[in-house]
Structures are given as C-alpha cells and as structure tokens.
C-alpha positions as CSV (number, residue, x, y, z in Angstrom):
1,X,-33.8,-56.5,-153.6
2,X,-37.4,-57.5,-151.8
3,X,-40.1,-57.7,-154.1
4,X,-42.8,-55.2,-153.0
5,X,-44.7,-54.6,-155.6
6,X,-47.7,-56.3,-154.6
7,X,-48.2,-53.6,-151.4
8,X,-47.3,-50.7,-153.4
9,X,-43.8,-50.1,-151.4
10,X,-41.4,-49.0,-153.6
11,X,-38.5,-49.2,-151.7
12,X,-38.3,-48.5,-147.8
13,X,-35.1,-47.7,-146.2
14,X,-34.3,-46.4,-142.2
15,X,-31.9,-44.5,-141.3
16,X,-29.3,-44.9,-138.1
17,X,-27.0,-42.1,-137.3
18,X,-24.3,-41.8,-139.9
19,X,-24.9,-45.0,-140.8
20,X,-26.2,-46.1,-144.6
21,X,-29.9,-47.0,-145.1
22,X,-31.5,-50.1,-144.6
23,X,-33.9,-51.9,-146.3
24,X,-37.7,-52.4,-144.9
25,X,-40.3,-55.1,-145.4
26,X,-43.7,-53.5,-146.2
27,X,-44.2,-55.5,-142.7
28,X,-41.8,-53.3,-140.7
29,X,-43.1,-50.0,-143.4
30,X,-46.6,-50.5,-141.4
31,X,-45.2,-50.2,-138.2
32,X,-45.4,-46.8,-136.5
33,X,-42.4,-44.3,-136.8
34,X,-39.4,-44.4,-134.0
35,X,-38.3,-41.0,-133.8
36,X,-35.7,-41.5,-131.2
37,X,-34.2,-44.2,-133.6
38,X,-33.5,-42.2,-136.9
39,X,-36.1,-41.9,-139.3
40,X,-37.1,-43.7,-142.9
41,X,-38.1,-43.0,-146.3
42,X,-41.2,-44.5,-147.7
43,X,-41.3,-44.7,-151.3
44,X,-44.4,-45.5,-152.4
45,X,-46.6,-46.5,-155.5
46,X,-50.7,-45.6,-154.3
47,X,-52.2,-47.0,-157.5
48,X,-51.6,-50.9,-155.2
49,X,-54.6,-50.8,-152.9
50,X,-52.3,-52.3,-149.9
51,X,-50.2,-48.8,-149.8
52,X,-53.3,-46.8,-150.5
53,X,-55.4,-48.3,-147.4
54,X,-52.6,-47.7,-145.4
55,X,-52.1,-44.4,-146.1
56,X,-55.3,-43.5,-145.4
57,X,-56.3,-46.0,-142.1
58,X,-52.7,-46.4,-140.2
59,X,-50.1,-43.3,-141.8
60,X,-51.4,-41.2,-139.3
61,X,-50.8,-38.3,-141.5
62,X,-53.1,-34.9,-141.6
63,X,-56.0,-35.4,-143.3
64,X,-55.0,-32.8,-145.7
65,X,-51.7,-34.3,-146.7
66,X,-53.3,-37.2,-146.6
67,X,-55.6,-36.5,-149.7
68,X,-53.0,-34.2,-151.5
69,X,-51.4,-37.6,-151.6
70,X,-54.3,-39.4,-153.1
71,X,-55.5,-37.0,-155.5
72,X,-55.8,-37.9,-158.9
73,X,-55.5,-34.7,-160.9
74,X,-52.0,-33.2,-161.2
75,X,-52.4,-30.1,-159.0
76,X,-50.0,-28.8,-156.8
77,X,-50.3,-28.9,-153.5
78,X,-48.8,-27.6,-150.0
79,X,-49.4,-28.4,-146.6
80,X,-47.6,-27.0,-143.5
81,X,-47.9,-28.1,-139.9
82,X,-46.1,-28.2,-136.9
83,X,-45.3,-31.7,-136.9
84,X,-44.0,-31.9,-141.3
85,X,-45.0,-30.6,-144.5
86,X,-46.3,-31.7,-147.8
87,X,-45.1,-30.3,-151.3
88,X,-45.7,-31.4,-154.9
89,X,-42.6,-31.6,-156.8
90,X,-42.2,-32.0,-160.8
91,X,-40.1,-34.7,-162.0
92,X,-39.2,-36.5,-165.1
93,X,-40.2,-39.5,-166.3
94,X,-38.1,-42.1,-166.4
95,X,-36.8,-42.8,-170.0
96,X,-38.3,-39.8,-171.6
97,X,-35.6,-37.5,-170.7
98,X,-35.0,-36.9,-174.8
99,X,-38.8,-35.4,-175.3
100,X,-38.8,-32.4,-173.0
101,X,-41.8,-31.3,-173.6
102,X,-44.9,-33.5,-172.1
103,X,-42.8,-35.7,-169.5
104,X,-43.2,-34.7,-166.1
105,X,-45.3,-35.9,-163.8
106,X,-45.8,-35.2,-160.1
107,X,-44.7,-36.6,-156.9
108,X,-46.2,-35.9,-153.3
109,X,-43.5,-35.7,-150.7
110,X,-44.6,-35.6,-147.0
111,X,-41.7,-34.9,-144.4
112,X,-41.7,-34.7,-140.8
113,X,-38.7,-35.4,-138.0
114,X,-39.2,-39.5,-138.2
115,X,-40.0,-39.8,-142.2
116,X,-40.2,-38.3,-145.7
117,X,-43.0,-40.7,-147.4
118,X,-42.8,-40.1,-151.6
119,X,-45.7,-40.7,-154.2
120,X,-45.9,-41.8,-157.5
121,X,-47.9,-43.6,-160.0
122,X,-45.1,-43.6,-162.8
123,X,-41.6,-44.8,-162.2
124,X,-39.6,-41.3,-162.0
125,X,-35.9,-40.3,-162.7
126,X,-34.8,-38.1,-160.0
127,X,-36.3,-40.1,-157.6
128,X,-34.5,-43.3,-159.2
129,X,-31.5,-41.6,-158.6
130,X,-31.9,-40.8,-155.0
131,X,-32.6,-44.7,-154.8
132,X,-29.4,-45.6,-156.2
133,X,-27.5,-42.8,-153.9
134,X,-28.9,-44.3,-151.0
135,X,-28.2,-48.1,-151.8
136,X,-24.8,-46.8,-152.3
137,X,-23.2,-44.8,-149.5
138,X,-25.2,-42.0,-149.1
139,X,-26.2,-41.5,-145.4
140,X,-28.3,-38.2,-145.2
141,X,-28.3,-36.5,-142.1
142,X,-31.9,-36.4,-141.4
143,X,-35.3,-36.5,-143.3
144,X,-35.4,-32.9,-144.0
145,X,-31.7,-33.4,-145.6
146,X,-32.9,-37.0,-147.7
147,X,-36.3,-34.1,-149.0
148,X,-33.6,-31.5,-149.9
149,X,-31.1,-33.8,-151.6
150,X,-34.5,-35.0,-153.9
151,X,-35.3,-31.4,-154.8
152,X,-31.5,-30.7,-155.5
153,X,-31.8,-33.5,-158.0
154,X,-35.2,-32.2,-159.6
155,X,-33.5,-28.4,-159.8
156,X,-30.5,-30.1,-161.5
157,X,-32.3,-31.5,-163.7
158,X,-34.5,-28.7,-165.2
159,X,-31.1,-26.3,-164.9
160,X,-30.0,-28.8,-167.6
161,X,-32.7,-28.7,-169.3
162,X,-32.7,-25.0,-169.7
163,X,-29.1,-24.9,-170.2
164,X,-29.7,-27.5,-173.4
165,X,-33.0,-25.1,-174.6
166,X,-29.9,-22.0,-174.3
167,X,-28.0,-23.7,-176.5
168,X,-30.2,-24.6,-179.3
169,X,-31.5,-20.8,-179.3
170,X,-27.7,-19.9,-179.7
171,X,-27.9,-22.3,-182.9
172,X,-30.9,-20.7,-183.9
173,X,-30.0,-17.2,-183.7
174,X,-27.0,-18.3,-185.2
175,X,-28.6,-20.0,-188.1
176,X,-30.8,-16.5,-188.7
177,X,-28.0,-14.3,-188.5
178,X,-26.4,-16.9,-191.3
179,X,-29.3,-16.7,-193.4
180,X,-30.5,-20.4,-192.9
181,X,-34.1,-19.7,-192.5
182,X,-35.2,-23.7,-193.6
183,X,-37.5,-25.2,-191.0
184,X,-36.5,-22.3,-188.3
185,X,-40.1,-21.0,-188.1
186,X,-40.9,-24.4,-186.9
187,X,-37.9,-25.1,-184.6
188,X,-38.3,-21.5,-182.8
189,X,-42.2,-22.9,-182.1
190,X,-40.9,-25.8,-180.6
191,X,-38.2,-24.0,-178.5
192,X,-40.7,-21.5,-177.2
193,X,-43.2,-24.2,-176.6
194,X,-40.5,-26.0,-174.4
195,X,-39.6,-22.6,-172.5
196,X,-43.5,-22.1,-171.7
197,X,-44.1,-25.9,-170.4
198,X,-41.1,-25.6,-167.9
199,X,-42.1,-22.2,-166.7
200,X,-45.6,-23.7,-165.9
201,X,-44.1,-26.5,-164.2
202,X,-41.4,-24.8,-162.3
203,X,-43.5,-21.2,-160.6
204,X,-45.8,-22.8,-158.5
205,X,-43.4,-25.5,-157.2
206,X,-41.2,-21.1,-156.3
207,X,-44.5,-20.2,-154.9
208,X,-45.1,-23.9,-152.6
209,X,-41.2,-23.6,-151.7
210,X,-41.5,-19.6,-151.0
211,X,-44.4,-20.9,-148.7
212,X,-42.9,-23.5,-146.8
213,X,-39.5,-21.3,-146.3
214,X,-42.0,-19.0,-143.8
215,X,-43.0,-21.0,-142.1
216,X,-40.8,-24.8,-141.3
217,X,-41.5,-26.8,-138.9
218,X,-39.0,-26.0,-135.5
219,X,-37.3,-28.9,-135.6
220,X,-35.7,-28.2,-138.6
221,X,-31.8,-27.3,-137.6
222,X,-30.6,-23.5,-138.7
223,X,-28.2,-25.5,-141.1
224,X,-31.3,-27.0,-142.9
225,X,-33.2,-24.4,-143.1
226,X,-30.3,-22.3,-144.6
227,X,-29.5,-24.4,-147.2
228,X,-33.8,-24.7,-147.7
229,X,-33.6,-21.1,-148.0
230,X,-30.4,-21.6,-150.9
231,X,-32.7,-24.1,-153.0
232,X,-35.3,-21.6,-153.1
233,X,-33.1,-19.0,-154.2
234,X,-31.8,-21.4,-157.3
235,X,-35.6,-22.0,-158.4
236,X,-35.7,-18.2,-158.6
237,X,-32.5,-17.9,-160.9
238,X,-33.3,-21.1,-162.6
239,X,-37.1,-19.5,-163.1
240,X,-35.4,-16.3,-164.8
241,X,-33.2,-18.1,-167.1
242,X,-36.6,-19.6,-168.4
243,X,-37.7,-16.2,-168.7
244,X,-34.9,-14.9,-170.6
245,X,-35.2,-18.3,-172.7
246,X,-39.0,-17.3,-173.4
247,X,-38.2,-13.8,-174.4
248,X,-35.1,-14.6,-176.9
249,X,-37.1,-17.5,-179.0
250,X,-40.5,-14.5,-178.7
251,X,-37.8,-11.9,-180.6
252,X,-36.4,-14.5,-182.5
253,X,-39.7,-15.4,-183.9
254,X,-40.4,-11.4,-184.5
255,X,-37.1,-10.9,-186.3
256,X,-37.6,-14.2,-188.6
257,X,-41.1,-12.8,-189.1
258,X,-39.9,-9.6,-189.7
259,X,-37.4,-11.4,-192.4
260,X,-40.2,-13.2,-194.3
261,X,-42.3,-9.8,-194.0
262,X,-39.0,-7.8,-196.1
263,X,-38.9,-10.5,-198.2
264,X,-42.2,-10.7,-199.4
265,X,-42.3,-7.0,-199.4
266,X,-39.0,-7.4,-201.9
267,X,-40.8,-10.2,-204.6
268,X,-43.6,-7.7,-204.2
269,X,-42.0,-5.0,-205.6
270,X,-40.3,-6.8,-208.1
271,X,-43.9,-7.9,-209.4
272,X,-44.7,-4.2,-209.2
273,X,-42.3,-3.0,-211.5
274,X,-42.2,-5.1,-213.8
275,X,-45.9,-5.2,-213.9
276,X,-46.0,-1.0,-214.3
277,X,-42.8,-1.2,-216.9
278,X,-45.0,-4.1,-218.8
279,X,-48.0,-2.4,-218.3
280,X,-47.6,0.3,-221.7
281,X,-45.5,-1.9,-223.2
282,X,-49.0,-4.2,-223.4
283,X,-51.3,-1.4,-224.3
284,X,-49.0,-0.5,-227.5
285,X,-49.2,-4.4,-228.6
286,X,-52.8,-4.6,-227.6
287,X,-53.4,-1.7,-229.7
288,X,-51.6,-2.7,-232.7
289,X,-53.5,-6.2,-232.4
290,X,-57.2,-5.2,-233.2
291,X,-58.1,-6.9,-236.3
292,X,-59.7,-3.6,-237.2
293,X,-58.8,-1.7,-241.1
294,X,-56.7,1.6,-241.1
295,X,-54.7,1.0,-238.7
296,X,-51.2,3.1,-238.8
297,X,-47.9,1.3,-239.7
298,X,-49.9,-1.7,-241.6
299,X,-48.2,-1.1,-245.0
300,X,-47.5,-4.1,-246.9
301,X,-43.8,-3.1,-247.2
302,X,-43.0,-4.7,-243.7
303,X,-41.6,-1.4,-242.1
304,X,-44.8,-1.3,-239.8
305,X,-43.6,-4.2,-237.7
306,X,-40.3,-2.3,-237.3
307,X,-41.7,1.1,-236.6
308,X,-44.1,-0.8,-233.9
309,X,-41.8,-2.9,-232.4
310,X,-39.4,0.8,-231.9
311,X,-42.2,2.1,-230.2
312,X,-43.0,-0.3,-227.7
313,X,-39.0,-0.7,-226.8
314,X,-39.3,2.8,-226.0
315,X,-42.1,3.3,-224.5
316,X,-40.9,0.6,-222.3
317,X,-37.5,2.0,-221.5
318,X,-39.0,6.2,-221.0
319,X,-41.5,3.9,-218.6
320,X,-38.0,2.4,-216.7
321,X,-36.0,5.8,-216.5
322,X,-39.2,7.5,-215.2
323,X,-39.6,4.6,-212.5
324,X,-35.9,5.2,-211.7
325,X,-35.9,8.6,-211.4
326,X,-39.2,8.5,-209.2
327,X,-37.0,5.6,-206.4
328,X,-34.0,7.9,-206.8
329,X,-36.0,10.9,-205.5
330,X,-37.7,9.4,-203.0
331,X,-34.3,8.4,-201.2
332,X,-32.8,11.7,-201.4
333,X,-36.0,12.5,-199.7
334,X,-35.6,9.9,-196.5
C-alpha cells in the first residue's frame, strides 16, 4: 500500500468497466478526471495542506462544494448541480463503536459522473469498510453506485445501533416490570440520551437526502436513482424506530417515576399513622410526666403506674380502630 500521507490522499482508486479498482499516486489524483475512461474515488484527509491546496486551486469543483468541504464546524451541508452533488454524511469513528453516544463525526462526499471525492479529518469506520470492499472485489458500477454503497454502510450501521438501544429498553422495561429498580433511573437517562443524539444526527442527513432525491443530476441511470429513492425511504423507517426508541425510555422514565412517587407516598403514610396513633399515646405520658404535686394515680401503692400504663394502651388502640374505621370508609366510598 502507497504511502500518502504526506499529500493528504487517503487512498485513490479508478475504476474500468467491471473491472476492480486501482490504486492512484497523489501524482495521477492531481490529474484532471477522464470521464470517458471510468471514474475514481478520492479519499481524502484536508487537515495535509497538499490535499487542501488542491482542492481549492486545481479540483475544479463549485465554489460551494468546495467550501462545504473545507469547513471546520460540523454543519451539514448540501449542494446540487447539474454536473454532481455534495452531502454531509454522519459516520462513526473508528474504534469507538462501544460508546455510542459522542462518536460521529462528519464526512463531505462530492459526486459527479467521473468521481466521488470523500473528506475527513478522523479515520472513520464505514468509510474503512468501503476501503476494504474495494481492495477486495468489489467493482461498483459507477460513482453514484460507489456514494450509495457508503451510505448503505452508514444506514447499517445506525440500524444496528438502534436495534442494540431496542434491546436494552426491552431489559429495562423488563427489569421494571420485575421490580429491579437499582441504577434504572440512571440507565433509562442514558438510553434516552442515546435515542436523542442519533435522532439529531440522522434528520437532517432525511432532509439533505429528501433534497437531493428532487432534484439528481441527469446522468444518473433510473436504476440508480431507484435504489437512491429506496435509501431514503430506510432513513425514514430507521428515523421512526428512533422515535418509538425516544418515546418508550420517555414513558419508562414516567412509569419509574411514577413508581418512586407511590412509594414515597406509601413510607409517607406509614409515618402518618404511626405518628397520629403515637400522637395521644405521647400526650397521656407527657401528662403523667410533669413533676407537678396532685397528680391522679401517684399513690405510693404502685397501682398508678398500672392504671396509667392501661390508659395509654387504650387510648392507643380506640386511636387505631378509629383510623381503621375512617380507611375502611373511605374505600367503600371510591
């Protein structure tokens, strides 16, 4: 493999009729594009100043595409002309496939009849893959075909994703309906957290898509633009099953909320009656404890602490049957 890491070039590959890529020198990368003799796939890193200069002097790209390319701020971006198109895509970074969460990062993909020309500044997995398809056997079709065989890749790889975040609710819910409440409050965050970062990531590359599918280039076959048309429609289920993620960890959280909420309410009411059966139970001791003379039941004989200690076991049990009697009308009256 041809070191290019100096220029910025990635990897370069053309492509002959049904024939497997070839490799390109950033040399032969500079050259201008042969349309009549296949196409290629630039991959290219634009932090190298070599690749950048290029892109901007001798690309000869649109001047908007052009600086969707450079730009250093993660937006999304979509350009459409006659001649190609640029999107912004979402993909993984490589090696953090295990932490969901904050991973992604963007990639500018420019495609026209003689080239699709890829950007990144961190080495990314879905385009690693397509790397490895193509020094395989992999022949695509045409440039449009190499773009959509990348975004199939990036789509299967956030349908994953999503199916993996389904499957931990299912443990969750699960785990609630079990009665395991330990550490769910803070696992349901997380989970919901997840569903929201993927749902920002994954409309506006729907919107960019839903853009482009109006208006393609005309050189793009009917085949191509078909099977454009069936990507699009997978981001649109594959944004609803992020939906339906989002809204089963929300009513998760409300029922485990809920949960805590009864089971406060239940200690609560616990602490209420035993503080109301307690309550004359303390006034009778209280009273009998002033260190006042004449009070009742102080005879020397020892039958006052008897007597006393009858009346508050009484008082506290007419206190209990009157409580009872008070929850035991209140249901006949629900």
């Amino acid at each position: 493999m041809l070191d290019h890491s100096n220029s910025g070039l990635i990897a370069g590959y053309t492509f002959l009729p049904e024939q497997r890529g070839q490799r390109l020198s950033w040399a032969e990368a500079q050259k201008p594009v042969m349309q009549d003799a296949g196409f290629r796939w630039l991959h290219l890193n634009v932090a190298i100043q070599p690749a950048r200069r290029w892109l901007e002097d001798s690309s000869g790209l649109p001047e908007a595409a052009i600086e969707a390319m450079l730009d250093v701020d993660p937006h999304y971006h979509v350009v459409s002309t006659a001649h190609g198109f640029l999107l912004s895509l979402n993909d993984v970074i490589l090696g953090q496939t295990e932490s969901p969460r904050e991973n992604t990062g963007l990639i500018a993909i420019w495609v026209d009849r003689g080239q699709m020309i890829t950007i990144r500044r961190w080495p990314m997995l879905c385009t690693d893959r397509l790397l490895k398809m193509v020094e395989g056997d992999y022949a695509p079709p045409s440039s449009i075909g190499l773009f959509l065989q990348l975004f199939d890749q990036i789509v299967d790889t956030f349908r994953k994703r999503v199916v993996r975040l389904t499957v931990e609710i299912d443990k969750s819910e699960d785990q609630m309906l079990a009665g395991h409440t330990s550490g769910l409050r803070t696992h349901l965050a997380g989970l919901r957290r997840e569903a929201v970062a993927m749902h920002r990531r994954i409309v506006p590359e729907f919107h960019g898509l839903s853009q482009l599918a109006a208006r393609l280039p005309s050189w793009i076959s009917e085949d191509e633009q078909a099977f454009f048309r069936q990507v699009t429609d997978e981001v649109a289920s594959l944004i609803n099953d992020i939906r339906s993620a989002q809204e089963r960890t929300k009513v998760l959280q409300d029922e485990y909320a809920a949960m805590i909420a009864e089971e406060t309410n239940n200690n609560l009411f616990v602490l209420s009656m035993v503080t109301v059966i307690m309550l004359p139970m303390t006034f009778v001791t209280g009273y009998f404890g002033m260190n006042t003379s004449a009070l009742p039941l102080t005879s020397p004989d020892g039958w006052g602490s008897i007597a006393s200690s009858a009346i508050i076991v009484v008082v506290g049990a007419i206190t209990a049957a009157l409580l009872r009697y008070l929850m035991l009308r209140n249901r006949r009256d629900r």
